[in-house]
N, C-alpha and C positions, 0 to 999 in steps of 0.2 A: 734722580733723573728718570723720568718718564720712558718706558719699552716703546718701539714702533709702534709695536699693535697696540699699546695702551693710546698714543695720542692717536691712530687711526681710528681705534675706538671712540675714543673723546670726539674727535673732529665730528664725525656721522652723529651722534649726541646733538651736538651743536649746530647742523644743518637740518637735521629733524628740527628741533624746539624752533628755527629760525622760518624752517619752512612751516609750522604749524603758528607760530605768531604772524606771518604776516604771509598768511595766503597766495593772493590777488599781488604778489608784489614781481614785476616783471622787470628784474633786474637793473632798474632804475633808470629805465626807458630805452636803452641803450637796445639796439635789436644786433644779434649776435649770434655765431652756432660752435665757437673755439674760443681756445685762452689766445691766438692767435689776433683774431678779430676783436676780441675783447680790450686787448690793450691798444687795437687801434681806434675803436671806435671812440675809449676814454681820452686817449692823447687828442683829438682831434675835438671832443666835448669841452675841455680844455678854452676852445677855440671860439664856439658856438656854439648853437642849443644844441639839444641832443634830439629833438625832429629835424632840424640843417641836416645831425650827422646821419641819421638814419636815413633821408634822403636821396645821400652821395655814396653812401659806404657798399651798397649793393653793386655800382659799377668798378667801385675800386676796388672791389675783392672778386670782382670779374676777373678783371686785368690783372692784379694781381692777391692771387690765391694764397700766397703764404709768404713766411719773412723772407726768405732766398730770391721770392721773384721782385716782393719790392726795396729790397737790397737792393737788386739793381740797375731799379729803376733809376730813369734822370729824375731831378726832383723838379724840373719845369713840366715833366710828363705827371707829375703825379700831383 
């Protein structure tokens, strides 16, 4: 079984070679700045393109900033 620091090690490895294989690659459209926004903007890609999502996702991480606030949210507000 693999040490922490050995698969942290590994992990940083693997985003190096990923990051030096594909440059230019902008996380697959998806525009983003947390692991927060990230699973909303894919649940929602999901749904529609991923320019639709990039679109809307600026005002709804206005309104709501993080999962607590869109917890609870109404879901006809949101």
């Amino acid at each position: 079984m693999e040490s922490k620091r050995a698969r942290a090690t590994r992990a940083v490895r693997i985003a190096a070679t990923l990051a030096e294989w594909y440059p230019d690659d902008n996380h697959g459209g998806l525009a983003f700045h947390d692991p927060f926004e990230l699973l909303v903007a894919t649940i929602l890609s999901a749904q529609c393109t991923d320019v639709k999502v990039n679109d809307v996702v600026p005002a709804l991480f206005k309104r709501y900033p993080d999962a607590a606030s869109l917890a609870k949210a109404r879901q006809a507000d949101v």
